[in-house]
N, C-alpha and C positions, 0 to 999 in steps of 0.2 A: 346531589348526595350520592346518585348510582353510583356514578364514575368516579368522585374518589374513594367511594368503598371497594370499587373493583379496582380499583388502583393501588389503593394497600394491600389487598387480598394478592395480587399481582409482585407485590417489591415484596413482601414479605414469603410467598412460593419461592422467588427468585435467591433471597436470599440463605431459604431451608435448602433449597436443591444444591448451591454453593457451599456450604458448609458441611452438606452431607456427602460432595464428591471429594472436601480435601480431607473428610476424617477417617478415610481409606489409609493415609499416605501418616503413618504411626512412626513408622523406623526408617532411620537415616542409614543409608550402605558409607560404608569410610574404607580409606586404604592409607598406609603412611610408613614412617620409621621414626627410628627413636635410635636416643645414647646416649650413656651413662657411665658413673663410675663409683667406684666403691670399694670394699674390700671381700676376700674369698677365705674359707677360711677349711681345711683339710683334716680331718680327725682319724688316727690311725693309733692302734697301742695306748691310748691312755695318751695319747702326745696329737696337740694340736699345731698346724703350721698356717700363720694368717698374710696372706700378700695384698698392695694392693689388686685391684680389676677393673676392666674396662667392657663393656655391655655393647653392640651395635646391634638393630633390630629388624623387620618390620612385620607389619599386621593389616587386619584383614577386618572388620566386623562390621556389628551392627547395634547400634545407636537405638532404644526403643526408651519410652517416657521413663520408667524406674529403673532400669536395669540396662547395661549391655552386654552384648558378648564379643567376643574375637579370636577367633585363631592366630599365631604369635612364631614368630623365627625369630630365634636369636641366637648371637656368635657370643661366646663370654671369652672371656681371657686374662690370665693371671700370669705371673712368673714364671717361665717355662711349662705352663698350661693352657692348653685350648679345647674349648670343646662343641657343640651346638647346643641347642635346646629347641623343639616345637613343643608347645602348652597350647590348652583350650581353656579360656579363663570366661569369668563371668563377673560382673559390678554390681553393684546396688547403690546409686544416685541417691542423693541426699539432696531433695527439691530446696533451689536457689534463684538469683538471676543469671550474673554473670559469672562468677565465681563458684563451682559446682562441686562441691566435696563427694567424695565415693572411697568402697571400701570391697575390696575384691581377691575373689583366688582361683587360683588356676590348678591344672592338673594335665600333665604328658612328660616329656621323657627327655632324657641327654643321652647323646648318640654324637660319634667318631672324636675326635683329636684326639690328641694324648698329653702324658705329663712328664716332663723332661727330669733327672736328677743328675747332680754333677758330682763324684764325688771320689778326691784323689785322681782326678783326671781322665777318670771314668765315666763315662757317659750313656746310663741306663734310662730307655724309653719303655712307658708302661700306654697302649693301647686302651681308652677309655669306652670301656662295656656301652650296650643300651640299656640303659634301666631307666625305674621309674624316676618323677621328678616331681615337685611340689612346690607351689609358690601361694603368697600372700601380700597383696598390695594395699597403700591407702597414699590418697591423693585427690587433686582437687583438679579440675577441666578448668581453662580459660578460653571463653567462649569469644570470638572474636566476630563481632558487629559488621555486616554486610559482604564480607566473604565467607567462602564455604572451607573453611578451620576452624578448629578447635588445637588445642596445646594442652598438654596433660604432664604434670610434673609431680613426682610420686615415688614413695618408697617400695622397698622391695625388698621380700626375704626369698630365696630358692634354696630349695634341700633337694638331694638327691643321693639317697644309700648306694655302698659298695659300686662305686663309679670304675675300681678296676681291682684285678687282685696279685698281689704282690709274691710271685711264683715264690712256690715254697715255704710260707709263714700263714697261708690260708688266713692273711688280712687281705681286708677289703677296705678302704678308706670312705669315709663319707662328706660331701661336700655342701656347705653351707655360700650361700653367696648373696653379699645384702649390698645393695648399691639406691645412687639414686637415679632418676632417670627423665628426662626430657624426650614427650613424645608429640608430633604432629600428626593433625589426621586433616586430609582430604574428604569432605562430604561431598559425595554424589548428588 
C-alpha cells in the first residue's frame, strides 16, 4: 500500500511540475505576409474618385489566448497611386476550434509615394504627406493541424486624412481603402 501511494504521489508531482513548466509559454511569436485586393476610394471638394487596389504586406506579432497584437508593413496601390503604410494593430479572438473569428483595429501612419494625374497630356505628380492612418478588420484564423501556420482571411477598412495637398486650393484629399486580404503566419 506504501509504494503505490508514494507512486501516485510521485506521477501526480510529475505531472504538476509538467504542466506548470509549459503554462509559462502563453504567446505564440509569428512572422509572415499577406495580399489582397479591393477598392481605394479619394475624397476631395465634395467629389469622390474610387479605383480599383492591390495590398502586399508583412507582419510581425504575437499570438496570446484572447487577443493579438502585431506590427504591420504594407505597400497599397491604386491607379497611378502608391503609398506605404506601418500600423500597430491589435484583435480580440473569439474562442473556437479550428476555425477562429476575430475583430480588430489598428492605428499608425501612410508615408511616401505619390498620386499621378493625367490630364490634357499633362502629367502632375502630388507627393503623399505622413499622416495619421486608421484601420478596422474582422476575419476568421485557419488554423492548420501539425504545422506551425495559421492563414487569416479578412476584411479591411483603412482611412487616412489629407494624404497630400493640392498646391494652391488648400485641399487636402482623404483616402479611404477597403480590400480583402489573405494573410500567412509562421509560428515560432
Amino acid at each position: 500500500m506504501k509504494i503505490n501511494l508514494t507512486s501516485l504521489i510521485s506521477i501526480v508531482s510529475t505531472l504538476a511540475c509538467a504542466s506548470a513548466a509549459n503554462a509559462g509559454v502563453i504567446a505564440d511569436f509569428y512572422v509572415g505576409g499577406m495580399a489582397g485586393a479591393g477598392g481605394q476610394t479619394m475624397f476631395a471638394d465634395h467629389k469622390n474618385e474610387t479605383d480599383a487596389s492591390r495590398v502586399f504586406g508583412a507582419i510581425a506579432g504575437m499570438d496570446l489566448p484572447i487577443f493579438r497584437v502585431e506590427a504591420e508593413y504594407d505597400y497599397l496601390a491604386a491607379k497611378d497611386f502608391s503609398t506605404n503604410a506601418a500600423m500597430a494593430n491589435i484583435y480580440a479572438k473569439i474562442p473556437s476550434t479550428i476555425i477562429l473569428p476575430y475583430i480588430g483595429g489598428g492605428i499608425g501612419m501612410v508615408f511616401g509615394g505619390d498620386q499621378t494625374f493625367k490630364d490634357a497630356g499633362v502629367e502632375t505628380k502630388y507627393k503623399i504627406d505622413t499622416t495619421a492612418a486608421y484601420q478596422a478588420m474582422l476575419g476568421a484564423t485557419i488554423d492548420v493541424l501539425a504545422i506551425p501556420l495559421k492563414f487569416d482571411v479578412e476584411g479591411r477598412v483603412l482611412y487616412a486624412p489629407d494624404i497630400y495637398e493640392i498646391p494652391g486650393t488648400h485641399t487636402s484629399p482623404d483616402m479611404l481603402q477597403y480590400n480583402v486580404r489573405v494573410k500567412a503566419r509562421f509560428i515560432f
